[in-house]
N, C-alpha and C positions, 0 to 999 in steps of 0.2 A: 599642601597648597590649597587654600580656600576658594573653590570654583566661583567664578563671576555669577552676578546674578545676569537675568536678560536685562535690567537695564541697568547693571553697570557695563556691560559688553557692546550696547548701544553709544550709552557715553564714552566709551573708549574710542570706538569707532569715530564716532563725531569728532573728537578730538585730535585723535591719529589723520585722520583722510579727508578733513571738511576746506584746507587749501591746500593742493600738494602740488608742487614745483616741482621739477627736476636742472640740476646743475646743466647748463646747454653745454659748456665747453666737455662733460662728463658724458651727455648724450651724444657728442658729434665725435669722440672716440671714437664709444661703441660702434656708433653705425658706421663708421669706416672702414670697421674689422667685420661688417657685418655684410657689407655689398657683395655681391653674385653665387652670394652661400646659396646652396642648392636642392640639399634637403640634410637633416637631422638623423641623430642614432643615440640612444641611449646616454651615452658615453661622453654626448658635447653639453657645455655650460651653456644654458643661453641666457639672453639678454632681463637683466630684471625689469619685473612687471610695470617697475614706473618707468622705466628708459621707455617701455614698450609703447605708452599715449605720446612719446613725442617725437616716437619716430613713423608716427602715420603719415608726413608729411613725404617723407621718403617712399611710399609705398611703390610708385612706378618701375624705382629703380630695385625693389627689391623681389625675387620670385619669391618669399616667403619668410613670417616670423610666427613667434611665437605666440599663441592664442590670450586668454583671460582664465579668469580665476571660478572655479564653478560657483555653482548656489546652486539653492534647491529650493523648488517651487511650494510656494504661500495660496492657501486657498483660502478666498472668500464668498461669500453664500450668495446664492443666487437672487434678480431684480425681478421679485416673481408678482410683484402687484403689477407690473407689465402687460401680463398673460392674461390678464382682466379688460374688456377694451372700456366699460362703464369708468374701470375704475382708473383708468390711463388717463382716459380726457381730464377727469377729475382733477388730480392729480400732474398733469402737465405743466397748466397754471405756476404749479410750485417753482419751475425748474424757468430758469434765462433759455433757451433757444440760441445757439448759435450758427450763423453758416460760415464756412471755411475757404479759405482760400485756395485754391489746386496745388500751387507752388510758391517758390519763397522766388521775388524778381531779383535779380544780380543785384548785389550789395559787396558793400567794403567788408569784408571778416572782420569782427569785435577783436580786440586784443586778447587773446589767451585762446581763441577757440582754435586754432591749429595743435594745440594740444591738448586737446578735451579728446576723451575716450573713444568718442564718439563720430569724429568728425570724418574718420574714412567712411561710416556708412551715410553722413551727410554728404559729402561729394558725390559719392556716386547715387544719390537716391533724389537728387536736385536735377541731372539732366533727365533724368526718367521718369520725373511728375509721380514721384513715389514720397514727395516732403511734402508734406501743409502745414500750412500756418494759421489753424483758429484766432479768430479776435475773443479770446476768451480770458476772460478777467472777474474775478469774486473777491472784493475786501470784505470785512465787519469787525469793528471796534480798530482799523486799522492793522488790522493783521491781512494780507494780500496773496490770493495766488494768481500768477498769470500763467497762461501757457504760451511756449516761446514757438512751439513747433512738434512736429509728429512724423515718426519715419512707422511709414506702413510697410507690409511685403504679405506675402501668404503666409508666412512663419512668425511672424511677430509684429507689434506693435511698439514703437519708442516713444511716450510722454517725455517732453523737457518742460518743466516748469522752473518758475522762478515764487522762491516764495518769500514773504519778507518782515517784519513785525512793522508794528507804529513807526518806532526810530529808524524805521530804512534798512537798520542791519539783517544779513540773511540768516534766516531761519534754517537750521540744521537738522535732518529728518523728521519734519514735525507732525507723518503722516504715521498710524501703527498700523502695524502687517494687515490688521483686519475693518483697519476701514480707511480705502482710499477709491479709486476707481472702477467701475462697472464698465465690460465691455459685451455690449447684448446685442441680438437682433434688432430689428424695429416689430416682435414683439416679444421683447424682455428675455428671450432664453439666452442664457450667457455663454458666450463663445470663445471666450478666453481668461485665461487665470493666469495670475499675477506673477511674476518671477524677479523674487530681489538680484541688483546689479553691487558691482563696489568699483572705486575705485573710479571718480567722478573726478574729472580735470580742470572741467570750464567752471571758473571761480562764477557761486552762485547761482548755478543751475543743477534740478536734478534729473535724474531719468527714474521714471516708473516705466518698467518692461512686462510687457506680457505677452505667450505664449496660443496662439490657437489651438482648441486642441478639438476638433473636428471641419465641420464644413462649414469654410468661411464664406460668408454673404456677399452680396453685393452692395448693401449700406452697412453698417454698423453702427450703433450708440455708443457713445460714451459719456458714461454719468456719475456726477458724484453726487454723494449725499453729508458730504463731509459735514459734521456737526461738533468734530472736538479735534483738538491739534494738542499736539506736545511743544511748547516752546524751551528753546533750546539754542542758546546764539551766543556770541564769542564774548558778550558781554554780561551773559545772564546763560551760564552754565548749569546752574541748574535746570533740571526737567521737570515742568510744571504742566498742568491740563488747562487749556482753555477754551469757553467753548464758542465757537463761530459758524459761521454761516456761509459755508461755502458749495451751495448746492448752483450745478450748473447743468447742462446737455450740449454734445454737437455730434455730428454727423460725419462719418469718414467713408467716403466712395472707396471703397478694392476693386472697383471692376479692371482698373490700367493692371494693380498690382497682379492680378489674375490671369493677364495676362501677357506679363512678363514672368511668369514663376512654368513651371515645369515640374509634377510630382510620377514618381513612381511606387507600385506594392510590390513590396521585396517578398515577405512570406515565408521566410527559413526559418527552420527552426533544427536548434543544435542542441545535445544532451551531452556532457562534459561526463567525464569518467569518475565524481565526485560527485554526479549530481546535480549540476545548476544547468538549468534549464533555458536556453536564449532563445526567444521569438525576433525576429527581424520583421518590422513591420513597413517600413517604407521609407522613405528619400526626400526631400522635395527640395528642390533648386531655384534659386532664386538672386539677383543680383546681390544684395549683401550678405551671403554665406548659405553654406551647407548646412539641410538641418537633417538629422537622421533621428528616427524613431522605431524602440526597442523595447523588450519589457525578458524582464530574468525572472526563475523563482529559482526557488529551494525543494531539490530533491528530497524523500523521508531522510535518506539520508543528511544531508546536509543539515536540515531541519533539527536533526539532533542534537548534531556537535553547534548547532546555533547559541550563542548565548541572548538572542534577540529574532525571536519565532518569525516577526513581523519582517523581517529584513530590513529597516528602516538604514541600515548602516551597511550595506549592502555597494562594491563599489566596482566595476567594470574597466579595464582596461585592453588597449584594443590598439592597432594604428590602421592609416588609408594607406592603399599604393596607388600610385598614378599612374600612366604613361602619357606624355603628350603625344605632337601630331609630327617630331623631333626624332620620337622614341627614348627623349628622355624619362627615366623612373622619378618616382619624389615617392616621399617616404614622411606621414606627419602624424607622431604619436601624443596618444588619446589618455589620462586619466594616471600614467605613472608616475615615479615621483620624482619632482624636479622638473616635470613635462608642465609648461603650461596648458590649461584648461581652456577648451571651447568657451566664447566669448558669454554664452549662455547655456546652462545645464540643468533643468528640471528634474526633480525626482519625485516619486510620488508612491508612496506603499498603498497597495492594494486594499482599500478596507474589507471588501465581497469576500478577497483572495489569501488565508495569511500563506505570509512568504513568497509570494508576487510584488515585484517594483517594476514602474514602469518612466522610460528616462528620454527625455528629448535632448539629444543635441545641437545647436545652434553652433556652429562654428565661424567663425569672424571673417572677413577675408584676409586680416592680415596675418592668421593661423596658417590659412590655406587659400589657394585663388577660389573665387567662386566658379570660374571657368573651367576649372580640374575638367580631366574627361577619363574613360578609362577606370573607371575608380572599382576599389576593389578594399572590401572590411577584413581585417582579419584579429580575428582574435587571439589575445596575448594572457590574459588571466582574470581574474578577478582575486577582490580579498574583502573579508569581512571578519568580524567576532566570532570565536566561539569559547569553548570552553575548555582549559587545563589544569593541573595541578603543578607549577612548575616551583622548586624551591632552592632556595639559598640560607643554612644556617652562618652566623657570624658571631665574631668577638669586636663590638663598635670600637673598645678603646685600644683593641690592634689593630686597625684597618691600614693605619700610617705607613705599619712595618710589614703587615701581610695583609697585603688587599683581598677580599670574599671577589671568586668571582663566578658568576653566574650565568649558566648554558641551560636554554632552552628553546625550543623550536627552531634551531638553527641561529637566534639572538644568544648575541655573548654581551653581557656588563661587568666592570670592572670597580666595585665597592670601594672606595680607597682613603674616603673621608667621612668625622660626623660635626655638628656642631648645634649646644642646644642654644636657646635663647630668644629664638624669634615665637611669635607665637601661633595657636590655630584659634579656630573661630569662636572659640569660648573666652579668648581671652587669656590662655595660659602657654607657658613654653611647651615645645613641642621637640624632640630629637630631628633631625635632617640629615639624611645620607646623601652622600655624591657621588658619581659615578658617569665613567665613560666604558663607549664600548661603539658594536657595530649593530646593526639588526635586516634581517631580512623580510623582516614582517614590517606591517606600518604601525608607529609609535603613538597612533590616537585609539583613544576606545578602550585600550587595555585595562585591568583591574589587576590592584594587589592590594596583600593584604600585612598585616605585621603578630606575630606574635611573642611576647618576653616569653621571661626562663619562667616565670608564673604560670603560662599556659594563660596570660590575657590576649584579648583580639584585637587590633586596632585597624582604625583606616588608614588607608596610604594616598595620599594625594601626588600626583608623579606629574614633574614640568621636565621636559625634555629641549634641548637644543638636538638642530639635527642638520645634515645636510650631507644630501644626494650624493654618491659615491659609487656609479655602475648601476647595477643590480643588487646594491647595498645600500644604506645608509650611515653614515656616523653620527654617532650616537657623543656629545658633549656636554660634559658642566647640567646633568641631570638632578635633579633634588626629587627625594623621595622624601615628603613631608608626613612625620604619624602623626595623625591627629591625637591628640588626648597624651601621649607619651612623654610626660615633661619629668624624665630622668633617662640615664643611661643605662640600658641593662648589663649585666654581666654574658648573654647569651641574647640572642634577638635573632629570629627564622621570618626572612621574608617571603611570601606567597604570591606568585602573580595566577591568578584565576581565570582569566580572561586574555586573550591573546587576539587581536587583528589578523590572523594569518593568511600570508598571500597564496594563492592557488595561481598554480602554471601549469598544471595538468590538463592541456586545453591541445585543439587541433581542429579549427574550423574557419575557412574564409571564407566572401558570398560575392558576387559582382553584385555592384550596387547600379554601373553607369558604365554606355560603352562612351561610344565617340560624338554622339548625336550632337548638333549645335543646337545651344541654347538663346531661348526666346530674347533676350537682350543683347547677345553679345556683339552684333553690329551697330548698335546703337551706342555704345561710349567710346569716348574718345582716347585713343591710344597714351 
């Protein structure tokens, strides 16, 4: 299977997710079956990720659902002609000045934004003067960005913009990972970095998210320097560069969000029987969600059996317990599979440090209430890459009658069909095995390899279907594609080199949070 490039996985995106709907009579099912559930376990289906934007509307009535889809944090360089003051003033001239509004005044909802991804954390960040709305606006040559609105907190920041071509039609991520927004002091040192979101509901609007990641001020900048866009719209599918002029400034007050937020220093740290090291670095509480910050590395050990030194694939899995003021428990898991993701998930490999990552999680409220009290981490496993020899010899043109079936690290696959004809990236036919089976490991990341009765080597590109099954996975309708192999061997030995394997060899919980009330909680409305 011929790996996407980054922008053909871009254009997929855009075209997969750039309007997405959900069936209402398909959503009002679900959430019928979904009212006064009370917390989760392994074992239960939940609700799919697009049911999930349209059932924010439901929030009140529900004590909890399912989080979002992670991502991992995008750096961009810091706005260091700032730090100059000769060369600021200079320099200012360049940029529109904007001032901002405190909050958005009561208005009618647009049509679609009750099911925009987003709109729980616009509710409740509207009565607590935690929304602004910049008058900020940059065309040139007819290409447009505005901004619609901004959710601040201590943990993050929400840009919505709206962006548009000449023809009015909206422009579909026409900003690249590394050149969109600056978010600095008032002088130029950058205080937060960028974190891609998915899965955008409000037709025509997007969110740029970013992360704080030290001590947040009491104004902030926010600047662009936009100089070149990607267009890219339902009309003009291709991805083209153009360049504009979209340099603007405005100013965001945190001092309310500062003092609506609540952080604590946890400071634990845990050493796994395998080696992976967990630093617990702190909490911080805020009306739209939990954000927890941690940092793992890799023991020598670990380090060894690593097939990736740097840890960059590096993955944590964890759940919270609760107890309210009831004595009811809840129970909301972190990073499994089949578990929805915290609304926002930073990851970040250590450059200083190899084999150190360091991870923020932002969790949503409609993951988890933001009001939790009681709360208590505890750790479930981690998994990552390393390195095996694991093999399966076979006869391709018996597979019909006697299926190869293949054990290793606890995964079993069931070889059972081949067929040549399609082709690999050269251009030529390629052999493709199929198979099912089950795996206890995660099915990304892994390497394998192919070689005939010749003792040739080939690549193996491997697309898997899969879905959640316990503490297992099912493993379906797999293609194991060799690249370069356009015949059938008489004899063919496949290799998987590389294995995701999950570690559960773990035993460590922290209190994060007792009962204490939090700086907001009498201020919204029931």
């Amino acid at each position: 299977m011929k790996p996407f490039s980054n922008k053909d996985d871009q254009t997929m995106k855009d075209a997969l997710f750039s309007d997405l709907h959900m069936d209402a009579d398909f959503t009002q099912r679900v959430l019928d079956n979904l009212d006064n559930v009370q917390m989760v376990n392994d074992k239960e289906k939940l609700p799919n990720l697009n049911a999930y934007a349209s059932a924010k509307r439901r929030w009140r009535k529900l004590k909890w659902m399912g989080g979002a889809a992670a991502a991992v944090i995008v750096f961009g360089s810091a706005l260091t002609l700032w730090q100059q003051p000769e060369l600021r003033d200079k320099v200012s001239g360049v940029f529109k000045t904007y001032k901002t509004k405190p909050t958005i005044p009561e208005e009618t909802v647009p049509p679609g934004m009750k099911d925009w991804f987003w709109y729980n954390d616009y509710e409740r960040s509207r009565p607590l003067g935690l929304l602004v709305k910049p008058e900020v606006k940059a065309e040139d040559q007819g290409y447009a960005i505005q901004i619609e609105h901004v959710l601040i907190d201590c943990s993050r920041i929400v840009i919505s913009a709206r962006q548009t071509a000449p023809d009015g039609s909206v422009l579909q991520s026409p900003l690249r990972e590394t050149d969109d927004f600056r978010i600095t002091d008032l002088e130029g040192n950058e205080v937060a970095k960028r974190v891609p979101v998915t899965l955008n509901s409000y037709p025509g609007i997007e969110e740029y998210a970013y992360v704080f990641t030290g001590h947040v001020p009491d104004v902030v900048m926010v600047t662009s320097e936009i100089g070149e866009i990607e267009r890219f719209t339902a009309a003009m599918p291709d991805r083209k560069p153009v360049k504009v002029n979209w340099h603007f400034q405005f100013k965001l007050d945190t001092r309310k969000a500062k003092q609506l937020s609540a952080e604590k220093q946890i400071d634990k740290h845990y050493t796994s029987p395998d080696g992976l090291e967990l630093d617990f670095k702190k909490i911080i509480r805020t009306p739209s969600g939990i954000r927890l910050d941690y940092a793992a590395s890799l023991g020598e050990k670990l380090k060894r059996q690593s097939s990736d030194a740097s840890a960059e694939h590096l993955k944590i899995f964890y759940h919270l317990e609760t107890v309210d003021g009831e004595g009811k428990r809840g129970r909301y898991d972190f990073g499994k599979p089949g578990v929805f993701e915290p609304l926002i998930q930073s990851e970040r490999a250590d450059a200083h440090n190899e084999g150190t990552k360091e991870f923020i999680n932002i969790i949503h409220p409609l993951a988890m209430p933001p009001e939790s009290k009681n709360i208590r981490f505890v750790l479930d496993g981690f998994y990552m890459p390393v390195h095996v020899k694991e093999s399966i010899s076979m006869k391709p043109a018996e597979l019909s009658a006697k299926p190869a079936v293949f054990h290793g690290s606890g995964d079993e696959l069931a070889f059972s069909a081949y067929k040549l004809g399609s082709y690999d990236s050269k251009g030529g036919q390629v052999l493709i095995l199929t198979a099912n089976g089950t795996y206890v490991n995660q099915e990304m990341n892994e390497k394998w390899i192919a070689i005939d009765e010749k003792g040739r080597e080939y690549p193996v590109f491997v697309g898997h279907g899969s879905a959640p099954d316990g503490d297992k996975k099912i493993i379906h309708d797999s293609e194991f594609r060799i690249d370069g192999m356009d015949h059938v061997p008489s004899r063919l030995t496949l290799t998987r080199t590389v294995v995701n394997r999950v570690f559960k060899d773990v035993d460590w919980s922290v209190d994060l949070w007792d009962d204490t009330q939090l700086p907001w909680e009498n201020m919204l409305g029931k």
